[in-house]
Backbone as CSV, one residue per row, in Angstrom:
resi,resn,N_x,N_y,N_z,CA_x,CA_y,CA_z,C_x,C_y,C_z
1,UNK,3.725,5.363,19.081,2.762,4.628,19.892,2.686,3.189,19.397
2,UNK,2.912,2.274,20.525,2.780,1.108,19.757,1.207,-0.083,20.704
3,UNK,1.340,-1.160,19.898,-0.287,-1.601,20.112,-0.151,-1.713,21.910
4,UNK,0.772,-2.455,22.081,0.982,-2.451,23.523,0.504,-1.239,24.558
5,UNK,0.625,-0.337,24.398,0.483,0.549,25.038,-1.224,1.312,25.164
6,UNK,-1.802,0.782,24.046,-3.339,0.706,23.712,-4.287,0.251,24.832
7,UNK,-4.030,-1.215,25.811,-4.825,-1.852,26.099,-5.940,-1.875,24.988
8,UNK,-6.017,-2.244,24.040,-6.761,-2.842,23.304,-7.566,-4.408,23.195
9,UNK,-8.893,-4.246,23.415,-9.368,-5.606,23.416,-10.154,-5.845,21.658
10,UNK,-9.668,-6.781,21.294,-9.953,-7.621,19.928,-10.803,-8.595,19.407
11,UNK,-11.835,-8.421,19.350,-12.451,-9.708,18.980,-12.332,-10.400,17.154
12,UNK,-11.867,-11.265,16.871,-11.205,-12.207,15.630,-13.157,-12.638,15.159
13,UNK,-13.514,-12.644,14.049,-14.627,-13.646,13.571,-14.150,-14.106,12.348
14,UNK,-13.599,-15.562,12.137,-13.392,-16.110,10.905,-13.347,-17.812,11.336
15,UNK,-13.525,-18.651,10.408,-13.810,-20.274,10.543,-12.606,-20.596,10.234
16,UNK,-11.641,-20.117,9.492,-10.231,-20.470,9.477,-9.470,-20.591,10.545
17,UNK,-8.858,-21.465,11.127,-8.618,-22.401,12.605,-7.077,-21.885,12.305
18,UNK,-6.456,-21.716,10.936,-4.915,-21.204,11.083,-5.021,-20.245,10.715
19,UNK,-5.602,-19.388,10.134,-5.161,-17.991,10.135,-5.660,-17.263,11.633
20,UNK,-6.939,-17.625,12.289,-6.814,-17.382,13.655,-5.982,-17.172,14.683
21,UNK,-5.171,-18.902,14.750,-4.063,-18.789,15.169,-2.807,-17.971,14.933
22,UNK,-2.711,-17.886,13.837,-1.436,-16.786,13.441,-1.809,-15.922,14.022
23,UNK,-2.607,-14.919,13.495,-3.074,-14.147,13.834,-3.221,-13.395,15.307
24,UNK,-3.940,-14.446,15.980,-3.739,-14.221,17.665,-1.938,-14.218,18.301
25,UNK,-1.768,-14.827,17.483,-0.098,-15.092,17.876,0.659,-13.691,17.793
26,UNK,0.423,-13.233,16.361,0.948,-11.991,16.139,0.667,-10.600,16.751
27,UNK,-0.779,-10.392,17.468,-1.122,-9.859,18.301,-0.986,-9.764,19.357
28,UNK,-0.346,-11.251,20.084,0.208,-11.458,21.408,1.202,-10.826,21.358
29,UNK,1.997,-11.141,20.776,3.672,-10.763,20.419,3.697,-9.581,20.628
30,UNK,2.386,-8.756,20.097,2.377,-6.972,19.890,2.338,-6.365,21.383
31,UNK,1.809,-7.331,21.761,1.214,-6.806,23.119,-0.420,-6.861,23.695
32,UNK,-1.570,-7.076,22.768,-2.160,-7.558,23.174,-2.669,-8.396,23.598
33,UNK,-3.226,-8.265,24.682,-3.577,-9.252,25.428,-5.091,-9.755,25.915
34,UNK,-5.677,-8.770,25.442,-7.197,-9.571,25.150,-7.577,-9.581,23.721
35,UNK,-7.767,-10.709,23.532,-8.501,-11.875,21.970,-9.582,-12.366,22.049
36,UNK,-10.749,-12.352,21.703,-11.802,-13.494,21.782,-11.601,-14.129,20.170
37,UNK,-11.862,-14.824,19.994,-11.614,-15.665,18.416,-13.002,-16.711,18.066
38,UNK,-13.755,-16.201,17.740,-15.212,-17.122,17.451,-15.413,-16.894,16.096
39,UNK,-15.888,-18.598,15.106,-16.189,-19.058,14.105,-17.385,-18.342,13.619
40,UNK,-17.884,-17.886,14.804,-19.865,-17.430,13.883,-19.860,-16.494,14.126
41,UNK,-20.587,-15.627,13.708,-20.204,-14.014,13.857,-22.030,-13.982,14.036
42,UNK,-23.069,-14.920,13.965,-24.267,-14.676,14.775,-24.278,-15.013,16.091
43,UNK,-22.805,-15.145,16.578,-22.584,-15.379,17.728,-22.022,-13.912,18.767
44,UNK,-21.722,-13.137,17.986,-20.801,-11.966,18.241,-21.819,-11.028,19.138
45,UNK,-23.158,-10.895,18.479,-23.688,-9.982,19.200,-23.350,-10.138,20.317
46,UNK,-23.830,-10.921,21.017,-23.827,-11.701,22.724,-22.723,-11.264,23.430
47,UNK,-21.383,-11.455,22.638,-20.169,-11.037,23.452,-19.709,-9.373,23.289
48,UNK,-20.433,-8.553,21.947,-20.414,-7.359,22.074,-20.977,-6.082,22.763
49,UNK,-22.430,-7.002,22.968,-23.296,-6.201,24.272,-22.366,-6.397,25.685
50,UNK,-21.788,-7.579,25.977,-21.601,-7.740,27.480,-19.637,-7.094,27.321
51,UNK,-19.234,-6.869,26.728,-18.069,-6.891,26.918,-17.431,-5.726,25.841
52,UNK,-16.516,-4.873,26.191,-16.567,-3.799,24.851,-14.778,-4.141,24.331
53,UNK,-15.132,-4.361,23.011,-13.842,-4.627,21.735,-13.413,-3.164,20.976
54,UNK,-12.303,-3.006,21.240,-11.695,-1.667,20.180,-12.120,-2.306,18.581
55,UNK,-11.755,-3.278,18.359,-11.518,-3.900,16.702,-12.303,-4.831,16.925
56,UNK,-13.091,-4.855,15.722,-13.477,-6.613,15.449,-12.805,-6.751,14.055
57,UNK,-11.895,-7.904,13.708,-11.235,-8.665,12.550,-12.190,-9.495,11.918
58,UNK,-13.050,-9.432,11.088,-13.391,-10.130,10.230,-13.211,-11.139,9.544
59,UNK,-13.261,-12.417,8.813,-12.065,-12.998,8.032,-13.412,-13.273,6.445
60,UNK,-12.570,-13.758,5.618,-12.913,-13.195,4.241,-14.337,-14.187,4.291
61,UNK,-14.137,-15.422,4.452,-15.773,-16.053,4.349,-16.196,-17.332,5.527
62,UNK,-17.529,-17.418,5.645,-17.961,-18.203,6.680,-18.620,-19.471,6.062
63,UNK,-19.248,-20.238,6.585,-19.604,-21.764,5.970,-20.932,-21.523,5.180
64,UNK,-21.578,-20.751,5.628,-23.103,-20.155,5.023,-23.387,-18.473,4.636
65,UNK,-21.940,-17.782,4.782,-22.088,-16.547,4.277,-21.314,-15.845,4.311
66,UNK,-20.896,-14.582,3.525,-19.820,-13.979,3.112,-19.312,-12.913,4.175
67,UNK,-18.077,-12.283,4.688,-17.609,-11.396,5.205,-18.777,-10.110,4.817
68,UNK,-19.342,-10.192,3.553,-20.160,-8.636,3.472,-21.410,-9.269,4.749
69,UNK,-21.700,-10.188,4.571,-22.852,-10.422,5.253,-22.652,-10.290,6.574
70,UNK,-21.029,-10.656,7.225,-21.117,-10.677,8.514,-21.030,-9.199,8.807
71,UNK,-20.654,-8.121,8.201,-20.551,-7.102,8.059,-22.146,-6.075,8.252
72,UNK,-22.879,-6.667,7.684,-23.979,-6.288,7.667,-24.849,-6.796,8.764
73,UNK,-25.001,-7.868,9.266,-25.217,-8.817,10.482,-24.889,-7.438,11.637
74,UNK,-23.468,-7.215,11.431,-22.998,-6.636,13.043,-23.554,-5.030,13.010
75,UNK,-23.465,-4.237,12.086,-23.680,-2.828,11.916,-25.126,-2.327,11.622
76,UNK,-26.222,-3.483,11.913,-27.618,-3.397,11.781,-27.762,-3.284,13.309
77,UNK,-27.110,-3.137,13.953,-26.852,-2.940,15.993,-26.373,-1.657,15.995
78,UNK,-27.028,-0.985,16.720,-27.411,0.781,16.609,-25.186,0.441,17.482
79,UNK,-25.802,-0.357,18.926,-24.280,-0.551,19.336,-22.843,-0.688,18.963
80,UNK,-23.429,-1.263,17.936,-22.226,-1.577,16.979,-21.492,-0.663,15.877
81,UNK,-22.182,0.009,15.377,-22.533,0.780,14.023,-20.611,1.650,14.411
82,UNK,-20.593,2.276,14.975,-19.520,3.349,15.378,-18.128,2.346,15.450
83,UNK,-18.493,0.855,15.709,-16.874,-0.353,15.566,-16.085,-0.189,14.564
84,UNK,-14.985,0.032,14.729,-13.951,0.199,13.271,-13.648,-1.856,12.908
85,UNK,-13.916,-2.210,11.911,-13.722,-3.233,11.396,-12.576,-3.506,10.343
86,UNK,-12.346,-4.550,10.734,-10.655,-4.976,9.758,-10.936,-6.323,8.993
87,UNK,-10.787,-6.266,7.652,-10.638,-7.171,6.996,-9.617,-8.149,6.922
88,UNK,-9.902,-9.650,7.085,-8.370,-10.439,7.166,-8.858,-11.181,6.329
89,UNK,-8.356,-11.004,4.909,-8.239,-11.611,4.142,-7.322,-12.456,3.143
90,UNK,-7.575,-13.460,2.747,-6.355,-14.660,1.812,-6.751,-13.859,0.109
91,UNK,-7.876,-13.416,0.475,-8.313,-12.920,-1.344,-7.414,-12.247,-2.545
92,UNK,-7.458,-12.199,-3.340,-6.349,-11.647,-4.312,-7.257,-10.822,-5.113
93,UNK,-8.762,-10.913,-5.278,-9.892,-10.398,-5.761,-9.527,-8.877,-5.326
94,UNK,-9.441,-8.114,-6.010,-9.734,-6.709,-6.092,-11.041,-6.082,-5.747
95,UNK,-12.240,-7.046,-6.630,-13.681,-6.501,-6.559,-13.889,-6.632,-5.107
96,UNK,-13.784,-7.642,-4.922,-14.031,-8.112,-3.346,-13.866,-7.154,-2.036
97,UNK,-12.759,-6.842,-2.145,-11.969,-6.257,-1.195,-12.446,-4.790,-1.211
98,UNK,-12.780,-4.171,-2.853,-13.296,-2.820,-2.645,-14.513,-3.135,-2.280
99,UNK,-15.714,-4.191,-2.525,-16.793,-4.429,-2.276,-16.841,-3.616,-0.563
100,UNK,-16.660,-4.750,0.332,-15.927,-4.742,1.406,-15.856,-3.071,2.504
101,UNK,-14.833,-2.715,1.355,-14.327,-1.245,1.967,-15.012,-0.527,1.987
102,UNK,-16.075,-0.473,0.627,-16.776,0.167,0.118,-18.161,0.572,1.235
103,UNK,-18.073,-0.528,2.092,-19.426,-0.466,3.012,-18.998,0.368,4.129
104,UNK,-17.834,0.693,4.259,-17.562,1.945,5.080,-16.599,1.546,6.803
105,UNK,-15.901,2.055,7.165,-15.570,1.841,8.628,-14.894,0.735,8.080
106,UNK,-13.786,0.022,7.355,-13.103,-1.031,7.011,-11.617,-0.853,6.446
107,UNK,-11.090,-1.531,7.208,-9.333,-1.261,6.738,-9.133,-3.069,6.679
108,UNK,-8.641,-3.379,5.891,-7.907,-4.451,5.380,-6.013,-5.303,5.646
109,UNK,-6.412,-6.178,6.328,-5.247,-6.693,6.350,-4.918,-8.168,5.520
110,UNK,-4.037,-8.108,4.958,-3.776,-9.053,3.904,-3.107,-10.400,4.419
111,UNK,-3.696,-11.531,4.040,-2.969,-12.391,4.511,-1.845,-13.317,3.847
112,UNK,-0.878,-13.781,3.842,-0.635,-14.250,5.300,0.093,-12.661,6.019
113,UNK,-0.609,-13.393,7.346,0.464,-12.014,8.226,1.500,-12.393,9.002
114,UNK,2.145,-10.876,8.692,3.020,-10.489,9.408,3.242,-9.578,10.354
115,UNK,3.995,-9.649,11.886,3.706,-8.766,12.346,3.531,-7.222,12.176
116,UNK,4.672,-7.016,11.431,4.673,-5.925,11.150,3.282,-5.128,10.270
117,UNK,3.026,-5.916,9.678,1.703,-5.770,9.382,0.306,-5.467,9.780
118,UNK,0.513,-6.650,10.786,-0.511,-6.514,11.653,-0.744,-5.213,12.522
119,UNK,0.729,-4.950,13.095,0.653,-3.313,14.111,0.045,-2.512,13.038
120,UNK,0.217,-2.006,11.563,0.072,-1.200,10.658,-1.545,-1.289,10.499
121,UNK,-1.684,-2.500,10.202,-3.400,-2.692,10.397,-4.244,-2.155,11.476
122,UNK,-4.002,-2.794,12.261,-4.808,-1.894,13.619,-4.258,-0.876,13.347
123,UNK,-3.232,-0.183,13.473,-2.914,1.294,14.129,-4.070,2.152,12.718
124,UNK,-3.843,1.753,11.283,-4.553,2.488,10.768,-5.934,2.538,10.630
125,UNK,-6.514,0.979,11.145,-8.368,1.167,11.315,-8.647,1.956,12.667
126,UNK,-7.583,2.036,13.634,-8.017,2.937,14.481,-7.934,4.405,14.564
127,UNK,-6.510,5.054,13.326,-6.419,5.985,13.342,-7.695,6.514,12.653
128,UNK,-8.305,6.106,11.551,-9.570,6.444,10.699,-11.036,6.518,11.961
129,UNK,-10.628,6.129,13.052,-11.641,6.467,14.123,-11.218,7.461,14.820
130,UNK,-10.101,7.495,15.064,-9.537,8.802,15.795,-9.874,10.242,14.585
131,UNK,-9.452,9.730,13.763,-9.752,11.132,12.805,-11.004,12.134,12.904
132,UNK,-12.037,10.910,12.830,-13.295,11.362,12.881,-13.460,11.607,14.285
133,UNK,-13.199,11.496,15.261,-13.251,11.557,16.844,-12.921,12.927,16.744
134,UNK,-11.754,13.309,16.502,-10.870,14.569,16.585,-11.763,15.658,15.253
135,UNK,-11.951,15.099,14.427,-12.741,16.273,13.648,-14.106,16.909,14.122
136,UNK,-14.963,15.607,15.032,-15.789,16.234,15.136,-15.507,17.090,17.037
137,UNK,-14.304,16.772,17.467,-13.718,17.603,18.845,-13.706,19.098,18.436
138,UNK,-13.045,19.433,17.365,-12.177,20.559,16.939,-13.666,21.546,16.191
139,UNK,-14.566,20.633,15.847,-16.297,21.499,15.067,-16.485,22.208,16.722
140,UNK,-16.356,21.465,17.561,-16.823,21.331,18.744,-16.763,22.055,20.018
141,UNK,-15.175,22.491,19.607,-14.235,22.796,20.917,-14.118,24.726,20.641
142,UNK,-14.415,25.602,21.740,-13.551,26.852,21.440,-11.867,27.002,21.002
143,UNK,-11.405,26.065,21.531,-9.898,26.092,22.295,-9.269,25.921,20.891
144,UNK,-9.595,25.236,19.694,-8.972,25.075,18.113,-9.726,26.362,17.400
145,UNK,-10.224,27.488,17.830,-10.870,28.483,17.389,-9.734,29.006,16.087
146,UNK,-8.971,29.151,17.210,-7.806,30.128,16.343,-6.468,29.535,15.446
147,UNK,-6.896,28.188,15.587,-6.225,27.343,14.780,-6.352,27.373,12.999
148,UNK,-5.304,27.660,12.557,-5.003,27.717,10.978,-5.228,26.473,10.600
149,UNK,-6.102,25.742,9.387,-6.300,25.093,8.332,-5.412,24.737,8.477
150,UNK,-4.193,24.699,8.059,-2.608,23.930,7.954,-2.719,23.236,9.592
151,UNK,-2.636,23.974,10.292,-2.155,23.303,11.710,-3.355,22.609,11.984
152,UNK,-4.991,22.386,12.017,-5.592,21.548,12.158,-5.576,20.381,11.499
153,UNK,-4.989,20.369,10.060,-5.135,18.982,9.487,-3.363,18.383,9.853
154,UNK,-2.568,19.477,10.179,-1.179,18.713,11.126,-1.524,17.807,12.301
155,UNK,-2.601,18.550,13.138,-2.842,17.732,14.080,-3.820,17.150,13.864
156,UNK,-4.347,16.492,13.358,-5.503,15.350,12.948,-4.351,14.066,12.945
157,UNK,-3.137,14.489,11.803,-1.735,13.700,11.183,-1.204,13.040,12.673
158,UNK,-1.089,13.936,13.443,0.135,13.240,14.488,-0.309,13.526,15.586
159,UNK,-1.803,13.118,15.939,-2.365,13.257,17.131,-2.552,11.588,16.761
160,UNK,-2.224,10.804,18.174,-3.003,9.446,18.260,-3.581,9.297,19.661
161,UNK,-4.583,8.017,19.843,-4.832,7.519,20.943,-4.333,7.241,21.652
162,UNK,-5.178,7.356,22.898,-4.278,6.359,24.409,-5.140,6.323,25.218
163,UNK,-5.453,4.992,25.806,-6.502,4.184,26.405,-5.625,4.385,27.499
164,UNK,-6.491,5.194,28.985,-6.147,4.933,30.357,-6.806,4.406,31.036
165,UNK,-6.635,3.570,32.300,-7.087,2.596,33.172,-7.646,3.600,33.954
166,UNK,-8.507,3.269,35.173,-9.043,4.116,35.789,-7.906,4.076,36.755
167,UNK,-7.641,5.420,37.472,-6.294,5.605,38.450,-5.514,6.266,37.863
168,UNK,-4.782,5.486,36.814,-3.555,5.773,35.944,-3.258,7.371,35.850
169,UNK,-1.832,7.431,35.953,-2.027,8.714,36.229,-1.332,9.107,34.760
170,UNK,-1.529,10.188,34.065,-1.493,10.390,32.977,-0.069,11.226,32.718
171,UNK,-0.239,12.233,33.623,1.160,13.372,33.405,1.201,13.359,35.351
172,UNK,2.526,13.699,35.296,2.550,14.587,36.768,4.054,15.840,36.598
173,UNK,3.611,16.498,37.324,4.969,17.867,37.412,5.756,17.205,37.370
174,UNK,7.004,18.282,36.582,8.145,17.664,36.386,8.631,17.106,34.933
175,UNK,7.045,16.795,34.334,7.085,16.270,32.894,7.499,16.934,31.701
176,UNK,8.103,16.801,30.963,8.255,17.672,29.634,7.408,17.909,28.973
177,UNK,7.285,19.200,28.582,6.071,20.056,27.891,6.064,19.681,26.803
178,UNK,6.350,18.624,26.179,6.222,17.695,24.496,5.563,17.593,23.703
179,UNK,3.728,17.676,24.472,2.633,17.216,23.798,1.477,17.995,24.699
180,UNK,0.229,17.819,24.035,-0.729,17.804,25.365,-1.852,17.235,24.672
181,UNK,-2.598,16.499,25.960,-3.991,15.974,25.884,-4.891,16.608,25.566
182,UNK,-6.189,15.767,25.276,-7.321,16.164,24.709,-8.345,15.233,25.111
183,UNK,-9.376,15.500,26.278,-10.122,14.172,26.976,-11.170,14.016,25.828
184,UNK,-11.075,12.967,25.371,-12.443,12.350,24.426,-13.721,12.128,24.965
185,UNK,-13.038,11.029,25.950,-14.101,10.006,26.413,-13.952,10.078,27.847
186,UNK,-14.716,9.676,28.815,-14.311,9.760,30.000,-14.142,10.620,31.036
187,UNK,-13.878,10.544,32.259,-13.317,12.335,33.406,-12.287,11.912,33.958
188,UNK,-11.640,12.826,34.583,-9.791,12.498,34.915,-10.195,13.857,35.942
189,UNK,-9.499,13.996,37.370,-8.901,14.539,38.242,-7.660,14.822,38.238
190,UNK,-7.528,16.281,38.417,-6.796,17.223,38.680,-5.824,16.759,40.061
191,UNK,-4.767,16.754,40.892,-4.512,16.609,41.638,-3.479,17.256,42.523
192,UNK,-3.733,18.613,43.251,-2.239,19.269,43.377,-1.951,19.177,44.899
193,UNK,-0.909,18.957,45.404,-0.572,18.750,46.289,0.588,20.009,47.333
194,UNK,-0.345,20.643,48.164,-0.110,22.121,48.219,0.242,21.519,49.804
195,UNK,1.616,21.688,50.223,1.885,21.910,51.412,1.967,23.153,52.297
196,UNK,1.056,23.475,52.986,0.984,24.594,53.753,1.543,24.331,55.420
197,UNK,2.406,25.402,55.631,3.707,25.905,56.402,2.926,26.849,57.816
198,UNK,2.556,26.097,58.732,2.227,26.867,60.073,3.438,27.323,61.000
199,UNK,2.902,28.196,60.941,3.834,29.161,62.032,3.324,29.382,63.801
């Protein structure tokens, strides 16, 4: 699965004007295609109520306060609290960075970036949301009843996301039996198309 295929929307909060840019650059390249990129992160609420972000990117410090603070700023919003957050940091500080992690819901990307990097970053602050998505499906669901310990934490491993548009059609007959879904979020229609033969 690659980011492209996500529709993923991103919102960037850091005062650094070039690592922004990189940054957005390297994400374009990936395939995404929605970015918002704003300096103040007491600005963020505003665009997080009206508009919904898979990731918000963090960056290590602001002109009047630290990444923990903007951290704390955004997750004091009942709305917010459940956002997987990514660290983009220049730091070499160890303390820092576990500081950081330590506050929970945070995966770290190191700077300078690279793309390759960058896909690895997102894919793993989102897989750490999927995990918990899928653990609490499977507490949840009859249908993993009879599922063995081994094979539930297999599929936690190599189950990922996929963001559909409304319409989009997901599978149709004909498809190879490879995989199968699991609706999280959302409702999806059934659709069979039964030609009946008058005589």
């Amino acid at each position: 699965m690659k980011l492209k295929d996500l529709g993923l929307s991103i919102l960037i909060l850091d005062t650094d004007a070039k690592k922004n840019q990189e940054l957005s650059t390297s994400l374009n390249n990936l395939g995404v295609e929605k970015i918002r990129v704003l300096p103040d992160f007491n600005a963020a609420e505003e665009y997080l109520q009206k508009e919904k972000y898979h990731i918000v990117i963090i960056g290590d410090d602001f002109s009047d306060a630290s990444a923990k603070d903007a951290l704390h700023f955004l997750q004091k919003h009942s709305n917010l609290k459940k956002m997987p957050y990514l660290l983009h940091t220049s730091s070499k500080d160890a303390a820092f960075i576990r500081e950081i992690v330590s506050e929970g819901k945070v995966s770290v990307l190191a700077y300078p970036t690279f793309p390759q990097n960058v896909e690895r970053a997102v894919m793993n602050c989102l897989r750490s949301e999927e995990s918990k998505e899928f653990a609490k499906l499977i507490k949840e669901s009859d249908f993993f009843d009879e599922f063995t310990g081994v094979e539930l934490q297999t599929l936690l491993k190599v189950g990922s996301s996929r963001f559909f548009h409304a319409g989009e059609e997901i599978i149709s007959k004909g498809d190879p039996a490879d995989c199968f879904y699991v609706l999280l979020k959302g409702k999806l229609a059934i659709l069979i198309n039964v030609k009946k033969t008058i005589k």
